[in-house]
C-alpha positions in Angstrom: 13.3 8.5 -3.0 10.8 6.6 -0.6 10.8 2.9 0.4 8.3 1.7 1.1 7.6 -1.6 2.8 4.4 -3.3 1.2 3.8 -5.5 3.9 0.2 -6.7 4.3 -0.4 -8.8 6.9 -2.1 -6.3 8.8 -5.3 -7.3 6.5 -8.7 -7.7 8.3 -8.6 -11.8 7.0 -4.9 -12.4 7.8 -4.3 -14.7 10.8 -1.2 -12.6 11.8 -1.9 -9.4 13.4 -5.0 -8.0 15.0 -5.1 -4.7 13.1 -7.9 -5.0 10.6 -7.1 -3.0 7.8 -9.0 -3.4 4.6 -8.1 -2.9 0.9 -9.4 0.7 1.4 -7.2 1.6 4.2 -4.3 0.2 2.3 -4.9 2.5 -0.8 -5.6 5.4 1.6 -1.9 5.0 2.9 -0.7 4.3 -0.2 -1.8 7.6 -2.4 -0.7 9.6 0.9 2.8 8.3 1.0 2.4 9.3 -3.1 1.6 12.6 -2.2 4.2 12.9 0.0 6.7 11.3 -3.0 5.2 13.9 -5.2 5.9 16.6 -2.9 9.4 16.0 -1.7 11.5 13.8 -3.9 9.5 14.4 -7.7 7.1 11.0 -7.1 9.9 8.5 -6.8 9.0 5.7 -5.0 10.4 2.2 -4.4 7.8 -0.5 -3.1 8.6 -3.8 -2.0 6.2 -6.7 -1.0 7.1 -7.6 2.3 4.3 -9.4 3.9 0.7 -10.8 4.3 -0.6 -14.5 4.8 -4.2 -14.7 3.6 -3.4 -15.3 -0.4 -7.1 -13.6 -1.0 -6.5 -10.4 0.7 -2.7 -10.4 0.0 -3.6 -10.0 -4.2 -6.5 -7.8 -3.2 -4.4 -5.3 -0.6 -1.8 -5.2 -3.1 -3.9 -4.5 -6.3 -5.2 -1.4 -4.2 -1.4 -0.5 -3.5 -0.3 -0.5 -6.8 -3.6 1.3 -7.9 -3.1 4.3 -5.6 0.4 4.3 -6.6 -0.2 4.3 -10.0 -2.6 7.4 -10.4 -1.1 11.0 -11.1 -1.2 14.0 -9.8 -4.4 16.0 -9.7 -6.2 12.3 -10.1 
């Protein structure tokens, strides 16, 4: 099983941290730690929101999270 730590104050907007992800780069992470799931422990996944300031981009980020999690295999 992976943990993962949905933290997303990393966002481009967020006041925190100087990193400048974007919703994209969030679901790009997202569907490889699935594929990694997928591979090595039959998709299980545990994700927990940790993080992220800017209410906008925080419900953004995380939609694209739980829509990369949430496709299948072969999607």
């Amino acid at each position: 099983m992976i943990f993962f730590s949905a933290g997303f104050d990393a966002y481009i907007q967020d006041e925190l941290a100087d990193l400048m992800l974007t919703e994209a780069d969030y679901a790009w992470l997202s569907k490889e730690v699935k594929q990694i799931a997928d591979e090595v422990c039959h998709g299980r996944i545990v994700s927990a929101l940790e993080g992220g300031y800017d209410l906008v981009g925080l419900g953004r980020c995380a939609y694209a999270h739980l829509e990369a999690l949430s496709f299948s295999k072969g999607d």
